[in-house]
KOLVEX-827800 format. One record per residue: residue number from 0; chain; x, y, z of N, C-alpha, C in turn. Coordinates in Angstrom, 3 decimals. Layout:
N
[node NUM,"A",[X,Y,Z],[X,Y,Z],[X,Y,Z]] ...
end
This chain:
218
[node 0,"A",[227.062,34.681,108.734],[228.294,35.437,108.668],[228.059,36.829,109.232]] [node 1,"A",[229.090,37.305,110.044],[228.648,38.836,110.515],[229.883,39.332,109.423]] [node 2,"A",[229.287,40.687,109.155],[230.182,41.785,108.457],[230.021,42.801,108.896]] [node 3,"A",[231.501,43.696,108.719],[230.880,45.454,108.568],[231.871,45.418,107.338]] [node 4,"A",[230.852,46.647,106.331],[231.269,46.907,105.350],[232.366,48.051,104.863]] [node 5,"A",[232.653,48.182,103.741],[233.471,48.927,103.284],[233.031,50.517,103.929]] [node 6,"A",[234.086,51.152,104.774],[233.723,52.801,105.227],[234.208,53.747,104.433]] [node 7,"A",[233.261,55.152,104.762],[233.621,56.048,103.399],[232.960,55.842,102.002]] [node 8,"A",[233.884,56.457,100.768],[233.741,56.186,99.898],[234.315,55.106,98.837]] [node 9,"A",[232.641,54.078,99.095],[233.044,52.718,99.079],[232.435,52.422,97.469]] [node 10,"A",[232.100,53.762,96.825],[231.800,53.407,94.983],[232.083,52.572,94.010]] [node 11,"A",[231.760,51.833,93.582],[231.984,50.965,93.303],[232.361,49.249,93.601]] [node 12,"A",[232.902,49.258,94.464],[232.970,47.992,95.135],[231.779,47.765,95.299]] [node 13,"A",[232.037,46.104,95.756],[230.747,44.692,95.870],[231.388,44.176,97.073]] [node 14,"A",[230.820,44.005,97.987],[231.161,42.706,99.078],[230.087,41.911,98.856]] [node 15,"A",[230.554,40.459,98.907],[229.736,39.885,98.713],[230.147,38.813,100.021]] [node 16,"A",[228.770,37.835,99.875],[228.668,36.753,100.733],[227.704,35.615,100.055]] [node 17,"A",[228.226,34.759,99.698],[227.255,34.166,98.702],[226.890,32.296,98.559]] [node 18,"A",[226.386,31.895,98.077],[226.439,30.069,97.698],[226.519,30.084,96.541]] [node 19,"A",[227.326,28.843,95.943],[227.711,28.749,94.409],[227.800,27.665,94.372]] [node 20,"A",[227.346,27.281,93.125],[228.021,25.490,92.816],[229.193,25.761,92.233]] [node 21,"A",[229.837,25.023,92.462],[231.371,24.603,91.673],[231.877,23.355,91.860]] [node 22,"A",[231.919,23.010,90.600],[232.589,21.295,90.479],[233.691,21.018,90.764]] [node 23,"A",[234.859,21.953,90.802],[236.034,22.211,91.066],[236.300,23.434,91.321]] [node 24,"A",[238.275,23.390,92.182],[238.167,24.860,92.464],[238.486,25.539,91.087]] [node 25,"A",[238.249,25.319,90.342],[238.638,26.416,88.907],[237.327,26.659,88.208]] [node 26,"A",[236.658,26.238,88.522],[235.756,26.093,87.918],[235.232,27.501,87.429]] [node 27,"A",[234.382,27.916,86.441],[233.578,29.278,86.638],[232.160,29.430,86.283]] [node 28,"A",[231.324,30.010,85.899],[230.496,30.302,86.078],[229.996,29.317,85.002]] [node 29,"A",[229.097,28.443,84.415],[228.604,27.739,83.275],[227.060,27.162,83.041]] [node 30,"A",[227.171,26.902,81.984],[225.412,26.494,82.102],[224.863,25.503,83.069]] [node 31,"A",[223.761,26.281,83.489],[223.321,25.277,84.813],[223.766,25.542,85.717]] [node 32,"A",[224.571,26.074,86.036],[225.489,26.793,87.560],[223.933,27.556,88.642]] [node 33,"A",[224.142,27.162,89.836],[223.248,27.476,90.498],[223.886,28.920,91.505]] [node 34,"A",[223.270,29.969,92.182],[224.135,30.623,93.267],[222.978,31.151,94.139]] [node 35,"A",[223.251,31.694,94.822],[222.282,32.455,95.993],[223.209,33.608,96.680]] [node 36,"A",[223.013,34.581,96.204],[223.709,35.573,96.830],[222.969,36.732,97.808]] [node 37,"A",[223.903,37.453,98.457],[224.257,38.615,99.071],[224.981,39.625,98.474]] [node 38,"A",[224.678,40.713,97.909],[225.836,41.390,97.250],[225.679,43.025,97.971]] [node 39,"A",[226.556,43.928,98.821],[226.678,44.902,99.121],[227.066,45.597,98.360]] [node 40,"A",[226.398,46.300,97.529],[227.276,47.196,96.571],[227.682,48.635,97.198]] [node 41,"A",[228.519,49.024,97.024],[229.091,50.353,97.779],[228.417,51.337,97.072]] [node 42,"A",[228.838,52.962,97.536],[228.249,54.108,97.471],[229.396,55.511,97.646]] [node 43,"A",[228.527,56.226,97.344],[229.852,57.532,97.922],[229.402,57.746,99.343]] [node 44,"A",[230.548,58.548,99.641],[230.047,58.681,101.789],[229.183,59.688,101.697]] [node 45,"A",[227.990,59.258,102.700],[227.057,59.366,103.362],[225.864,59.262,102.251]] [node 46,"A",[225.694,58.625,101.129],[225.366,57.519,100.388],[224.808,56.207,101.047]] [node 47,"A",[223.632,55.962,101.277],[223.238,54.484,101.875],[223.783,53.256,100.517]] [node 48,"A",[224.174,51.891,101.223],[224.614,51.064,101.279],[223.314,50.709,99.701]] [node 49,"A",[223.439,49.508,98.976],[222.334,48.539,98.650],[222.886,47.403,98.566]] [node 50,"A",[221.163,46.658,99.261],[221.787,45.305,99.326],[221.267,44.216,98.237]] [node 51,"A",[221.710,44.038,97.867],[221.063,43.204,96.300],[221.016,41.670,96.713]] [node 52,"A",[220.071,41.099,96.383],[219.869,39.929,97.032],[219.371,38.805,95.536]] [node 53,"A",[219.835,37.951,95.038],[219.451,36.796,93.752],[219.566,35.644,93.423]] [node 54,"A",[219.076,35.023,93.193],[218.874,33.366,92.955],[219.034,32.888,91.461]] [node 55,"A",[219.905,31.957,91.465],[219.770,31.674,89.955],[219.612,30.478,90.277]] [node 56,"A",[219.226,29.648,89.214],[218.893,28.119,89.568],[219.005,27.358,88.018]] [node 57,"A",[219.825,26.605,87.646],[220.429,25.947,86.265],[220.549,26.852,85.240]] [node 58,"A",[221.521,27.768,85.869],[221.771,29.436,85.007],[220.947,30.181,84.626]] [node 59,"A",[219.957,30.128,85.310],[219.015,31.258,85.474],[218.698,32.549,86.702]] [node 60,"A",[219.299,33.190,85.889],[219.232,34.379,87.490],[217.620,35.152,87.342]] [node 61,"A",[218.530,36.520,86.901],[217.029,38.062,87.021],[216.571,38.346,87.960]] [node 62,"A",[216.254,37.204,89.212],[215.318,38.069,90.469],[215.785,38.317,91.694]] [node 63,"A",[216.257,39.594,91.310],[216.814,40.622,92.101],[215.490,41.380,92.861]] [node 64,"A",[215.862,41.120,94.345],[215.230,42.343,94.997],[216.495,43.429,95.913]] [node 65,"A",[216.590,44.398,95.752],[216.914,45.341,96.289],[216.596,46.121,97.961]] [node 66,"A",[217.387,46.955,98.646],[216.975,47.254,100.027],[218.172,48.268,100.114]] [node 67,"A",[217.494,48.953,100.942],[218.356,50.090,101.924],[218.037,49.393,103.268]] [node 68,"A",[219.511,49.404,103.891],[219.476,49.091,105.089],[218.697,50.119,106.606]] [node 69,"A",[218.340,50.136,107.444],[218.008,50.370,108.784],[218.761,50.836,109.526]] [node 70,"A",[220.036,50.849,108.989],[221.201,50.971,110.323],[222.635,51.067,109.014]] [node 71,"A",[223.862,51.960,109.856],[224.768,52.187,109.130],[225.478,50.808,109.034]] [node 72,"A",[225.794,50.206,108.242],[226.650,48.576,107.925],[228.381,48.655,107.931]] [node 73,"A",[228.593,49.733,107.825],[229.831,50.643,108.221],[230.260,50.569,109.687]] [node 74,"A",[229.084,50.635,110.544],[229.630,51.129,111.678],[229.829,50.008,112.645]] [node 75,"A",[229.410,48.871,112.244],[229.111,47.737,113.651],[229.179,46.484,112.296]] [node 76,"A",[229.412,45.523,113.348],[228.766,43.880,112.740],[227.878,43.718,112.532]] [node 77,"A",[227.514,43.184,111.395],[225.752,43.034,111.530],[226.201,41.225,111.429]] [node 78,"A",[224.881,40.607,111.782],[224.586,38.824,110.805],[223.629,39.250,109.798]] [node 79,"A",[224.411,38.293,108.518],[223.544,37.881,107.423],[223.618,36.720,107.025]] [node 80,"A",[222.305,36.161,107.058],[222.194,34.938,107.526],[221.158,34.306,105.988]] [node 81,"A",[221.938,33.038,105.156],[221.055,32.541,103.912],[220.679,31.147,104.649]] [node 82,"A",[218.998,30.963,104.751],[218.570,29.528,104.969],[218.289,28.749,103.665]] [node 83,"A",[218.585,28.127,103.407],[218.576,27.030,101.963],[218.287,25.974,102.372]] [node 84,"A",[216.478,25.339,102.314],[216.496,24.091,102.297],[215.320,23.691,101.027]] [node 85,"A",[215.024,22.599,100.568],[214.049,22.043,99.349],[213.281,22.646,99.232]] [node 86,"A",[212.337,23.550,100.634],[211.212,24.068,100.224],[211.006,25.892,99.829]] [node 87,"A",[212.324,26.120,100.306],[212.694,28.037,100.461],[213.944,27.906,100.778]] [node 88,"A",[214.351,29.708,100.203],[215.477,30.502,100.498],[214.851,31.382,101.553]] [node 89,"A",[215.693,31.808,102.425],[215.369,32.696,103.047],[216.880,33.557,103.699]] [node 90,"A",[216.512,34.411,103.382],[217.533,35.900,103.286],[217.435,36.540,104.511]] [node 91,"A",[217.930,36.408,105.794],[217.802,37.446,107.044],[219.134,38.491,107.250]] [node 92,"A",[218.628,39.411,107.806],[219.688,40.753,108.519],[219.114,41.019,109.849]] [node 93,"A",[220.373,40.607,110.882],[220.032,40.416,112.258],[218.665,39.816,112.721]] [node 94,"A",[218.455,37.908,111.986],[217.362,37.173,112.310],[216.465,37.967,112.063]] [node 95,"A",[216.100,38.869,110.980],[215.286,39.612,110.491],[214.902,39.223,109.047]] [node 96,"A",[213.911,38.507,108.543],[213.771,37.892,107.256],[213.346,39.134,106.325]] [node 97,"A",[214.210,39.354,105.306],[213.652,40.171,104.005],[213.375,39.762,103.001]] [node 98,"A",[213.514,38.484,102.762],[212.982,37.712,101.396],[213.169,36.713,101.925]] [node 99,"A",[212.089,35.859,101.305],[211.860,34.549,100.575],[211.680,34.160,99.202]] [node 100,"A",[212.334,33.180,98.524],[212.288,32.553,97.224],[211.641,31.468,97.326]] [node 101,"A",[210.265,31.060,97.575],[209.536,29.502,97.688],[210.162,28.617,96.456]] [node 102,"A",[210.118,27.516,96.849],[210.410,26.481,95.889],[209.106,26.369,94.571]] [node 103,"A",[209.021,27.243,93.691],[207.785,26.825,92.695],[208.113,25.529,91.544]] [node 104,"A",[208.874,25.054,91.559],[208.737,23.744,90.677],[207.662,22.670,90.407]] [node 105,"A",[206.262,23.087,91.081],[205.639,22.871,90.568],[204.727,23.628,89.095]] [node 106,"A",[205.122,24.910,89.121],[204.825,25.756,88.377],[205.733,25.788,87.386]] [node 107,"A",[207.053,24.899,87.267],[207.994,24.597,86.648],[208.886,26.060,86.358]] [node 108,"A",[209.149,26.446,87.804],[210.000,27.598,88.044],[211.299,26.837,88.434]] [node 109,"A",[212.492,26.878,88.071],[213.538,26.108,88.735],[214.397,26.633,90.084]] [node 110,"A",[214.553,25.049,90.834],[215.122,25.983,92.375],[216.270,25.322,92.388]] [node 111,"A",[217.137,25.880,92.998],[218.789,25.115,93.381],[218.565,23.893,94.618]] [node 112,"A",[218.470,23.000,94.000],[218.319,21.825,94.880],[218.998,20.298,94.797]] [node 113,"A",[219.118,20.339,94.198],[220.104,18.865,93.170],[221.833,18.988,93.191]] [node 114,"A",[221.857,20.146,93.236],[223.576,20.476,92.959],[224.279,21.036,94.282]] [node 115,"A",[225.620,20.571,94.769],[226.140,20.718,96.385],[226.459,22.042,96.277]] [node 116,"A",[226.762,23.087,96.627],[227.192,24.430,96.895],[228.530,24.224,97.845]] [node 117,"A",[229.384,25.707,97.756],[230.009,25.916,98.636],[229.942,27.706,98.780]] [node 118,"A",[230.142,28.152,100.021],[230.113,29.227,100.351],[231.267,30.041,99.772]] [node 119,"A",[231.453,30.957,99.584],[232.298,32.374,99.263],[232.099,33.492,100.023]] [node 120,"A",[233.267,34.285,99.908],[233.119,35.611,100.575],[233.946,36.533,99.667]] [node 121,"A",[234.060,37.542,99.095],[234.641,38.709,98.412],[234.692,40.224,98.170]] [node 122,"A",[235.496,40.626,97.952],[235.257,42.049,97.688],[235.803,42.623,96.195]] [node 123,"A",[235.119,42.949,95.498],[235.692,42.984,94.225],[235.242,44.345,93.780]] [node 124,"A",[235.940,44.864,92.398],[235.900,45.688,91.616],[234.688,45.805,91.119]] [node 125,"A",[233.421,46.346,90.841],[232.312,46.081,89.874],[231.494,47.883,89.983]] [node 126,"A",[232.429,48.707,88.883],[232.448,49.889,88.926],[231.606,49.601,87.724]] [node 127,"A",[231.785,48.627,86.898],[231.155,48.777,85.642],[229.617,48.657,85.493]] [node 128,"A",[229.061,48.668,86.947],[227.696,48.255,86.924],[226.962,48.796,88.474]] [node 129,"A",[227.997,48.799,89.553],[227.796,48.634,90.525],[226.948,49.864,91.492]] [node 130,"A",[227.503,51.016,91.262],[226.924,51.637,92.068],[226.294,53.298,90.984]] [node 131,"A",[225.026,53.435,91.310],[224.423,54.514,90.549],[224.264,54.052,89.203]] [node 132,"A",[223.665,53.047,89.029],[223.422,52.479,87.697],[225.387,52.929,86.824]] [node 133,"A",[226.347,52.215,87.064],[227.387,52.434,86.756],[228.524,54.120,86.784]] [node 134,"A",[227.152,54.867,87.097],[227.582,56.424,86.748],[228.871,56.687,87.684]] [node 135,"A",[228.921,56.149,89.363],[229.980,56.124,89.944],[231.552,55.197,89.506]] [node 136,"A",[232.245,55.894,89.365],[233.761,54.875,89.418],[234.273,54.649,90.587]] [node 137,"A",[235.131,53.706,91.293],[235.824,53.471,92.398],[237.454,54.960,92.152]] [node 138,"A",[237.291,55.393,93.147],[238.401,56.439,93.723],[238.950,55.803,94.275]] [node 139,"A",[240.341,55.293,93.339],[241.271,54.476,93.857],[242.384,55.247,94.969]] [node 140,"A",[241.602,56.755,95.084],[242.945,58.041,95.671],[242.071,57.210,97.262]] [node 141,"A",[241.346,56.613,97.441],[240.448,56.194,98.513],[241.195,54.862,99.073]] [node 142,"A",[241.878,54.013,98.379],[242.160,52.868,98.543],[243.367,52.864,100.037]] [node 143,"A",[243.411,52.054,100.525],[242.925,50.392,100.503],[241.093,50.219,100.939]] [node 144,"A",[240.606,49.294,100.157],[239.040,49.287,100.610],[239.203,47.835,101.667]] [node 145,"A",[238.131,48.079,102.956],[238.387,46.913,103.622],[236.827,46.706,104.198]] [node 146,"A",[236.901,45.530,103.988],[235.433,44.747,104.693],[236.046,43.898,105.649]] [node 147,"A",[235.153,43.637,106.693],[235.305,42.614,108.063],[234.046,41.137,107.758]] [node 148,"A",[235.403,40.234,107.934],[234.043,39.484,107.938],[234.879,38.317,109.249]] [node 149,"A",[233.790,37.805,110.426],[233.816,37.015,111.198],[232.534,36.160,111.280]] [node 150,"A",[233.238,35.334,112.991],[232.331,34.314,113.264],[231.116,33.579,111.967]] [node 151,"A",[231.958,32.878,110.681],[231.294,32.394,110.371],[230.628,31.246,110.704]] [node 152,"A",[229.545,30.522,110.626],[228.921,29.674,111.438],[227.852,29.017,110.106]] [node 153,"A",[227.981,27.452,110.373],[227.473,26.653,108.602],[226.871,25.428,109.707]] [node 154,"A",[225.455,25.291,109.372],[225.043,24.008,109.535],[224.107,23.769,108.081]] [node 155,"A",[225.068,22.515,107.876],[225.073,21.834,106.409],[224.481,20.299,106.274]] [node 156,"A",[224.268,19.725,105.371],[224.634,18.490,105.111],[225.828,18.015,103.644]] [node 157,"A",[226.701,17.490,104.232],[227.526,17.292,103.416],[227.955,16.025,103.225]] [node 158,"A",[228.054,15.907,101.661],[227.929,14.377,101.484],[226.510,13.203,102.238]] [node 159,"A",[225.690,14.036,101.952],[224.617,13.759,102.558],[224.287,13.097,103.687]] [node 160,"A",[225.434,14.033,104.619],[225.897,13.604,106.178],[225.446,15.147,106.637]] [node 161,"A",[224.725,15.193,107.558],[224.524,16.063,108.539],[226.287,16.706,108.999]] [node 162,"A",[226.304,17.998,109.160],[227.742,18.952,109.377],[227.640,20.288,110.411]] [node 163,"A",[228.051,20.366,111.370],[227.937,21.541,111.575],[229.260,22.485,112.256]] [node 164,"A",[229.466,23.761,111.951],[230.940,23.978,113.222],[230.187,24.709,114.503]] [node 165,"A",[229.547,24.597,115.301],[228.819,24.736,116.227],[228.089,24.464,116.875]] [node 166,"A",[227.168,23.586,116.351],[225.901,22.833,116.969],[225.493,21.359,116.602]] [node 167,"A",[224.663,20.656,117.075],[223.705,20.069,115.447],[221.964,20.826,115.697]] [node 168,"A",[222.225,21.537,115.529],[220.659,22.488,115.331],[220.323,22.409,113.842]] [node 169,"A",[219.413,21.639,113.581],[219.220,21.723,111.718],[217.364,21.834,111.635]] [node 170,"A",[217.547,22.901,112.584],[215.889,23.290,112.186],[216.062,23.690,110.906]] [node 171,"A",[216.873,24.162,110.291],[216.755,24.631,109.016],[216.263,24.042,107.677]] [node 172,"A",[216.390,22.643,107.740],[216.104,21.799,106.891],[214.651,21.937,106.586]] [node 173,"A",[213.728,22.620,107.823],[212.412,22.734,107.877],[211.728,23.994,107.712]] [node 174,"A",[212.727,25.299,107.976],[212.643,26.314,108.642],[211.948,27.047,107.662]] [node 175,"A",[211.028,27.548,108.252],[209.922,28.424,107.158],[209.586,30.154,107.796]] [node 176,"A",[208.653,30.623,107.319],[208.162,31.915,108.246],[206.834,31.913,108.811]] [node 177,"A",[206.951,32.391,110.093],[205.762,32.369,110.778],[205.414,33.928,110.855]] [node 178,"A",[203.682,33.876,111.513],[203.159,35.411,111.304],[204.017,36.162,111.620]] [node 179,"A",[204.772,36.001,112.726],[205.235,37.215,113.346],[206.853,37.787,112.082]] [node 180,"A",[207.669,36.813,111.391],[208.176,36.504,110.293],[207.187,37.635,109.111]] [node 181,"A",[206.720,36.957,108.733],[205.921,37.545,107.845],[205.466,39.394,107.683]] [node 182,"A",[204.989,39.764,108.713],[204.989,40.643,109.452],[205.876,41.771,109.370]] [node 183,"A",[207.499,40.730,109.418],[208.441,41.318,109.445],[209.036,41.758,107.649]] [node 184,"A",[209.092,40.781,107.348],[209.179,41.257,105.764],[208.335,41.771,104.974]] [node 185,"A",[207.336,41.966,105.478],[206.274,43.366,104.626],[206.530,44.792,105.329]] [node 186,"A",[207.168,45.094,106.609],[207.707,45.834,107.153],[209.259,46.728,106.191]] [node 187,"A",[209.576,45.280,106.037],[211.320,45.372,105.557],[210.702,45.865,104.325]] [node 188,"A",[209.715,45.199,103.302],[210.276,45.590,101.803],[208.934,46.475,101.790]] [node 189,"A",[208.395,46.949,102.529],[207.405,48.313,102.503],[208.406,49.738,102.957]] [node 190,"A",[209.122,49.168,103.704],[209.793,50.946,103.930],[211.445,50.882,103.434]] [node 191,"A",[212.142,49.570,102.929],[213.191,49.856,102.819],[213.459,48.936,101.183]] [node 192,"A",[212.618,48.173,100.615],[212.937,47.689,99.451],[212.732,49.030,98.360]] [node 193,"A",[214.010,48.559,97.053],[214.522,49.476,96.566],[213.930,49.166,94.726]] [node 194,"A",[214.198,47.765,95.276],[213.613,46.887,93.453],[213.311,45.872,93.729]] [node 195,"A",[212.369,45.365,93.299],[211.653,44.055,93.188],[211.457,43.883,91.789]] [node 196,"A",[212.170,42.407,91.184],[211.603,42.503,90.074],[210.613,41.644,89.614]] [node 197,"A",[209.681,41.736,90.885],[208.041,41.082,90.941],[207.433,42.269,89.787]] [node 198,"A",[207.908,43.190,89.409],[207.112,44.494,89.558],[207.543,45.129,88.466]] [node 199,"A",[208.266,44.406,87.552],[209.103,45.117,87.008],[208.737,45.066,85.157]] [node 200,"A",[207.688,45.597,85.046],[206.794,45.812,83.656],[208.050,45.862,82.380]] [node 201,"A",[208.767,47.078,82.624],[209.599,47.273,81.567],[210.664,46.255,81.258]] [node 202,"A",[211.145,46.129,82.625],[212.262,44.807,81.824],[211.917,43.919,81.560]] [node 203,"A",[210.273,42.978,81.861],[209.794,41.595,81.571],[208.748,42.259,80.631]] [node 204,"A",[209.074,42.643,79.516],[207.933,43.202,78.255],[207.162,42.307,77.839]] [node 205,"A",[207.386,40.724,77.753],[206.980,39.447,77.716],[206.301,38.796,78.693]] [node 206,"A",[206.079,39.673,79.872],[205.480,38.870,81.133],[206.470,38.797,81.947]] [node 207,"A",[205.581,39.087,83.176],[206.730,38.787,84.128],[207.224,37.764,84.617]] [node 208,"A",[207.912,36.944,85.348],[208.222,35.347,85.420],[207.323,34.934,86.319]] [node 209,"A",[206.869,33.344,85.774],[205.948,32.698,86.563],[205.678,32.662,87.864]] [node 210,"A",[206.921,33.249,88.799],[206.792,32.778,90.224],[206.480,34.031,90.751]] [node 211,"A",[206.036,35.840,89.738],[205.490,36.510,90.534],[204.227,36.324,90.716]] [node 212,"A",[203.496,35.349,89.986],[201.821,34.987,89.944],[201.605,34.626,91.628]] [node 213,"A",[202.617,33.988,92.329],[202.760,33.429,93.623],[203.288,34.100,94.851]] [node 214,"A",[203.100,35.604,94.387],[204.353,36.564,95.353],[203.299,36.892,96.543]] [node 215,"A",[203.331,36.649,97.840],[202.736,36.613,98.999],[203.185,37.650,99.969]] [node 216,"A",[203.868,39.120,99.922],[204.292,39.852,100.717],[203.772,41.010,100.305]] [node 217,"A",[204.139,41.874,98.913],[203.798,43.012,98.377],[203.070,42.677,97.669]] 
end
């Protein structure tokens, strides 16, 4: 999906871009619910952007990594691009990988793999959490807030039929990171990651979760 985000003072707001299971369209959020998101949370102007990035897998979220972007997200289209196949997630900004989530289920970490997804796109209210650890409110004297979103582009399997609106290119099913990959996301979350919660002593007082024993970048 390419976006440009909310311009100005964009406090409070979330754009998001995301995968969700849902059994129906009414459905909402419930135990076992799987998602993979993108979440832009806004800022005041001239305030950098954050991009919050999380996986939950049979209603289990928490691992959030965080980023300041490289470039204003305001000013141009960017692609953000989620690869989802059995063995990894992988999270890119302009074919630029900033995370990976490996599949640890052997370590009996759970991954979203069993349950069909469908994509979303939104912009919502989330002043109550969203920007400056909640301290900012949305300035509705600011409104209308507007995000762009185009050329979306999905190669899927659906109904466990191969899908695509563009190609049939499904390297993805395989698609992993190579050195030069690699490279690139110790780059990304050495000068621009914001939170990792590989790292995160105080909120996991109990240990941190099994799958930072396996964390291969930082």
């Amino acid at each position: 999906m390419q976006l440009k985000l909310v311009r100005g003072n964009s406090a409070g707001t979330v754009t998001t871009f995301y995968h969700f299971i849902c059994n129906n369209l009414l459905s909402s959020q419930g135990v076992g619910h799987d998602e993979i998101d993108f979440e832009f949370l806004g800022n005041t102007t001239g305030s950098p952007y954050t991009i919050h990035t999380n996986v939950h897998s049979q209603g289990k979220g928490d691992k959030e990594q965080q980023f300041h972007l490289w470039f204003d997200p305001t000013a141009a289209f960017h692609t953000y691009t989620i690869v989802w196949n059995s063995q990894r997630i992988i999270f890119l900004i302009d074919n630029i990988p900033v995370r990976v989530f490996n599949n640890h289920e052997a370590v009996r970490v759970p991954f979203p793999k069993s349950q069909p997804m469908r994509v979303y796109a939104s912009l919502w209210n989330a002043d109550d959490w969203a920007t400056q650890g909640r301290r900012v409110k949305i300035d509705w004297t600011k409104a209308p807030f507007t995000a762009y979103y185009k050329k979306f582009n999905a190669n899927a399997n659906k109904d466990g039929k191969s899908t695509t609106s563009k190609n049939d290119n499904q390297t993805w099913q395989t698609q992993g990171i190579d050195a030069a990959g690699r490279n690139r996301i110790r780059w990304v979350q050495s000068k621009h990651m914001i939170y990792n919660y590989y790292n995160d002593h105080k909120r996991f007082t109990n240990g941190l979760p099994t799958e930072c024993k396996h964390y291969r970048f930082l």
